[in-house]
C-alpha positions as CSV (number, residue, x, y, z in Angstrom):
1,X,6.5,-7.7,-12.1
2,X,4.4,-5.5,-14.4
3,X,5.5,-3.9,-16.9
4,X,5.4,0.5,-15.9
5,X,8.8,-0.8,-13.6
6,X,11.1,-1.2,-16.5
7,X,10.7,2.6,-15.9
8,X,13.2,4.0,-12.8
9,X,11.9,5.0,-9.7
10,X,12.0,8.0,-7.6
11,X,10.8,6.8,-4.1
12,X,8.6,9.2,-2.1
13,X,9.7,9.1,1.4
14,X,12.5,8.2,3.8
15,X,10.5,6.2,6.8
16,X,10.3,2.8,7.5
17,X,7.8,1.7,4.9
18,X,10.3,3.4,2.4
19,X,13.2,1.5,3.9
20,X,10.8,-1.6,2.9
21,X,10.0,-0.9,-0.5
22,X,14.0,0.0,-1.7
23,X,14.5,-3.5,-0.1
24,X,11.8,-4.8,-2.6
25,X,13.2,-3.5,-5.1
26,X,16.6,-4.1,-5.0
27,X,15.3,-8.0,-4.4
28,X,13.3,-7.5,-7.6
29,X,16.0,-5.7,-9.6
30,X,14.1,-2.4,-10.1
31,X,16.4,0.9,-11.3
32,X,15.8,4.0,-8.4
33,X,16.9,7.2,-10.1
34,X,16.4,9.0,-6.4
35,X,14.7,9.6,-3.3
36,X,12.0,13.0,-2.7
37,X,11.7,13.7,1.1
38,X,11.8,17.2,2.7
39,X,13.2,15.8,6.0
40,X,16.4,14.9,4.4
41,X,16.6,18.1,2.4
42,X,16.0,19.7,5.5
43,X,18.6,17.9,7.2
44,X,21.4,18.4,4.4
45,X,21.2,15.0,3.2
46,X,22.5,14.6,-0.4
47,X,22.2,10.9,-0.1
48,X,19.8,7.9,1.4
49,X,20.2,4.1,0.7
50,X,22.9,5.4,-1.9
51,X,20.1,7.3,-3.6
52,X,20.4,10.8,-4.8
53,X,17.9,13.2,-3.0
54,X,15.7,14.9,-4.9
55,X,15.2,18.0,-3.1
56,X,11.7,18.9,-3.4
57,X,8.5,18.2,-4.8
58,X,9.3,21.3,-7.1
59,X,12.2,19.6,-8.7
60,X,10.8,16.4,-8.7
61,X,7.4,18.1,-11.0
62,X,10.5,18.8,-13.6
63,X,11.1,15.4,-14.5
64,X,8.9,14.2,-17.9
65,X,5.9,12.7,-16.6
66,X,6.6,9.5,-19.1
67,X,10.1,9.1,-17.9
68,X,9.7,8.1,-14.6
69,X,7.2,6.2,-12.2
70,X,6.8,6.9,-8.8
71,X,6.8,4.8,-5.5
72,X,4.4,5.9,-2.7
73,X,6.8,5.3,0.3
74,X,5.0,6.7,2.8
75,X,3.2,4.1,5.4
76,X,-0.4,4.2,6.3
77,X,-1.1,5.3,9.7
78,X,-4.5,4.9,11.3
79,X,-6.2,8.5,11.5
80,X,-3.2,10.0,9.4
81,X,-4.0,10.5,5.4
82,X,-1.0,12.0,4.6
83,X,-0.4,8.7,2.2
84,X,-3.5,9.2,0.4
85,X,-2.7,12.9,0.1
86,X,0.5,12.2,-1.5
87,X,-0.9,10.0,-4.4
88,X,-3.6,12.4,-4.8
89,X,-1.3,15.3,-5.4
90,X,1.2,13.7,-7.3
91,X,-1.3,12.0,-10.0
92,X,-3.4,14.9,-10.7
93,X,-0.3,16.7,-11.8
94,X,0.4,13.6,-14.4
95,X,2.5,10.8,-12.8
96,X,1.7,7.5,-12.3
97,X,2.8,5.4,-9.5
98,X,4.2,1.6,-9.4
99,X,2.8,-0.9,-8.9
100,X,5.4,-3.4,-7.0
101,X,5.2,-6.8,-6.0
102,X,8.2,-8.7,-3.8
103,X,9.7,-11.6,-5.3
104,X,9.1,-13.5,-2.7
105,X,5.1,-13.0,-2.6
106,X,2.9,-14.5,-4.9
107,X,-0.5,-13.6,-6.5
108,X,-2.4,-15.6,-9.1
109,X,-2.1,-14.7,-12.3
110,X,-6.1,-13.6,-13.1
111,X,-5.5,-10.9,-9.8
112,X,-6.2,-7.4,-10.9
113,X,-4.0,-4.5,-9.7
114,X,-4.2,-0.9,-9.7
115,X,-1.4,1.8,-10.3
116,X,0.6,2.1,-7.3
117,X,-0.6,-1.4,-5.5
118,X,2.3,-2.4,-3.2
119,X,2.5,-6.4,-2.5
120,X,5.3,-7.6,0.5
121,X,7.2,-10.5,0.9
122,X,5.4,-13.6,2.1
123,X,1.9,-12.0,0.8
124,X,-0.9,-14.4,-1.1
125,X,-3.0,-12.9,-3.0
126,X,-5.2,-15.8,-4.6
127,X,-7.4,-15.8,-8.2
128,X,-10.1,-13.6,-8.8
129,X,-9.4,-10.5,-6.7
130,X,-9.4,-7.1,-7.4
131,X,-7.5,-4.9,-5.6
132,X,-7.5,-0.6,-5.9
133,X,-5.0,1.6,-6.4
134,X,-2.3,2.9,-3.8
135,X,-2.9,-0.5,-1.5
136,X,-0.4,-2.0,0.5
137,X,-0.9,-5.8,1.2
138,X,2.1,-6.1,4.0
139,X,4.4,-8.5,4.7
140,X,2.7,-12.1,5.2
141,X,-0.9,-10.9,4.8
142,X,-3.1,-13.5,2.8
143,X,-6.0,-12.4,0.5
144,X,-8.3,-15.2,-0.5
145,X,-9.8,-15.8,-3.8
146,X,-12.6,-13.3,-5.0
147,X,-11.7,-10.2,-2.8
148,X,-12.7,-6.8,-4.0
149,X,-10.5,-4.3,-2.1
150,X,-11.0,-0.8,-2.5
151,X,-7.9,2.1,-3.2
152,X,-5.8,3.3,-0.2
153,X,-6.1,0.6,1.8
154,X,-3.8,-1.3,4.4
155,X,-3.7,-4.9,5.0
156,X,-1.5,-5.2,7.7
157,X,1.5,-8.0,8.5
158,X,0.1,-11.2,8.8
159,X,-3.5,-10.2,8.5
160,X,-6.3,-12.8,6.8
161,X,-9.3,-11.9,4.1
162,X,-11.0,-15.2,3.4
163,X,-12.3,-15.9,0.3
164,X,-15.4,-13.3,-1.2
165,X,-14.2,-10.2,1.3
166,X,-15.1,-7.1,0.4
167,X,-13.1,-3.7,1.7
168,X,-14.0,-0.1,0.9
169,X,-11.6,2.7,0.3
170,X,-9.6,3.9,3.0
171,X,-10.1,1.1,5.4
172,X,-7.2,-0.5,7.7
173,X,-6.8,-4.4,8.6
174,X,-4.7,-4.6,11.4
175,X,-1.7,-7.0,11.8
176,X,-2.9,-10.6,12.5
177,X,-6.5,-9.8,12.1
178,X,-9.3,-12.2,10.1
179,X,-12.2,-11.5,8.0
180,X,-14.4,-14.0,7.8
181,X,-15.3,-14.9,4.0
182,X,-18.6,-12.7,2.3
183,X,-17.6,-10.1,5.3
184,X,-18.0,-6.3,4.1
185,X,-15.6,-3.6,5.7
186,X,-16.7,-0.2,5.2
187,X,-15.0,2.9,3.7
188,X,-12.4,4.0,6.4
189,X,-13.3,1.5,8.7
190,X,-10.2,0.2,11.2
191,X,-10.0,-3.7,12.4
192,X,-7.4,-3.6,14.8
193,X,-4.9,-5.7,15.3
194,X,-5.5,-9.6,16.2
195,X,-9.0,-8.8,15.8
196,X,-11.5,-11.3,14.1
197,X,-14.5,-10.0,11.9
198,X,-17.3,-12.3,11.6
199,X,-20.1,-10.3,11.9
200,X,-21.6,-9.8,8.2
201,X,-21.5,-5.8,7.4
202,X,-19.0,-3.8,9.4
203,X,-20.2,-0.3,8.3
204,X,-18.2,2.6,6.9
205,X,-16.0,4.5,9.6
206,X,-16.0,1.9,12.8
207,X,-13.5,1.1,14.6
208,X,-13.3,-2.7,15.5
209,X,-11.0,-2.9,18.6
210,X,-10.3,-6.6,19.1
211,X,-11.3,-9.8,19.9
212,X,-14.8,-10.1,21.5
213,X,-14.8,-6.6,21.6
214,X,-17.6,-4.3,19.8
215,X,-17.8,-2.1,17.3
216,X,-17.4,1.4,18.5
217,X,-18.1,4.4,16.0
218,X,-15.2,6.5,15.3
């Protein structure tokens, strides 16, 4: 686990993904000092998961920037940036994020991980890869040797890079999908689910729908 969790965490977020990534981190024996989400200030809440709520972004911009690292619990959702947005806020005002990887997921010890990278159970990430900040390699994905992913993007459950992939920012690889190796995916680009992507530049901003289907520009 690197090193920035020895920190506590405040998790950003109340949603399913969150749910996900307090479950990681109680597997992994991380410290959460609280929970920032205004649906559960709005609601009253004074408590999640046993967590205190931190009532607003306001409060949570009080806290020493060195003191604390954050966890980007909000899910990426095709056509909804509201994830990216987050990190973007939140580090240009001076925190950092965590990066987090399950206890039960493994990744070679050569791979290279940006702040806030977010590795699932059952996930392979294999030597030489790179992979950019705020990414979320789900639950069972695999990501072959020499990958060079980009920052805010989702490899979904169960999805397959093969070895020498390359994905741009922002781009979405939907559950059970394949990339063929050497494939590039584009910035923003979205392979849906159970598709496969053997065709040898998919360009920035398509969406690939499934299999035998073609692209169509989004």
């Amino acid at each position: 686990m690197p090193a920035d969790t020895d920190l506590p965490l405040v998790l950003i977020g109340a949603g399913g993904h969150a749910r996900v990534l307090h479950a990681l981190g109680v597997a992994a024996g991380l410290r959460f000092m609280g929970v920032c989400d205004p649906v559960l200030t709005q609601k009253g809440e004074r408590f999640w998961n046993q967590l205190p709520v931190i009532d607003s972004e306001a409060a949570l911009e009080r806290l020493p920037r060195d003191s604390v690292r954050l966890v980007n619990g909000i899910g990426k959702v095709v056509g909804n940036n509201i994830r990216q947005q987050v990190y973007a806020r939140l580090s240009k005002v001076g925190f950092r994020f965590a990066t987090l990887i399950h206890p039960a997921a493994w990744v070679a010890p050569d791979v290279q991980l940006s702040d806030g990278v977010q590795i699932m159970a059952g996930a392979v990430v294999q030597p030489g890869c790179t992979i950019g900040a705020d990414c979320i390699i789900n639950t069972r994905a695999s990501v072959d040797h020499d990958c060079i992913i980009g920052n805010h993007v989702h490899v979904a459950p169960g999805a397959t890079l093969c070895g020498s992939v390359e994905v741009a920012d922002n781009a979405f690889i939907g559950a059970g999908a394949v990339v063929i190796q050497t494939i590039r995916i584009g910035s923003g680009a979205v392979v849906a689910a159970g598709a496969t992507v053997a065709r040898d530049l998919l360009p920035d901003h398509i969406l690939m729908p499934g299999k035998a289907a073609r692209p169509i520009k989004q």
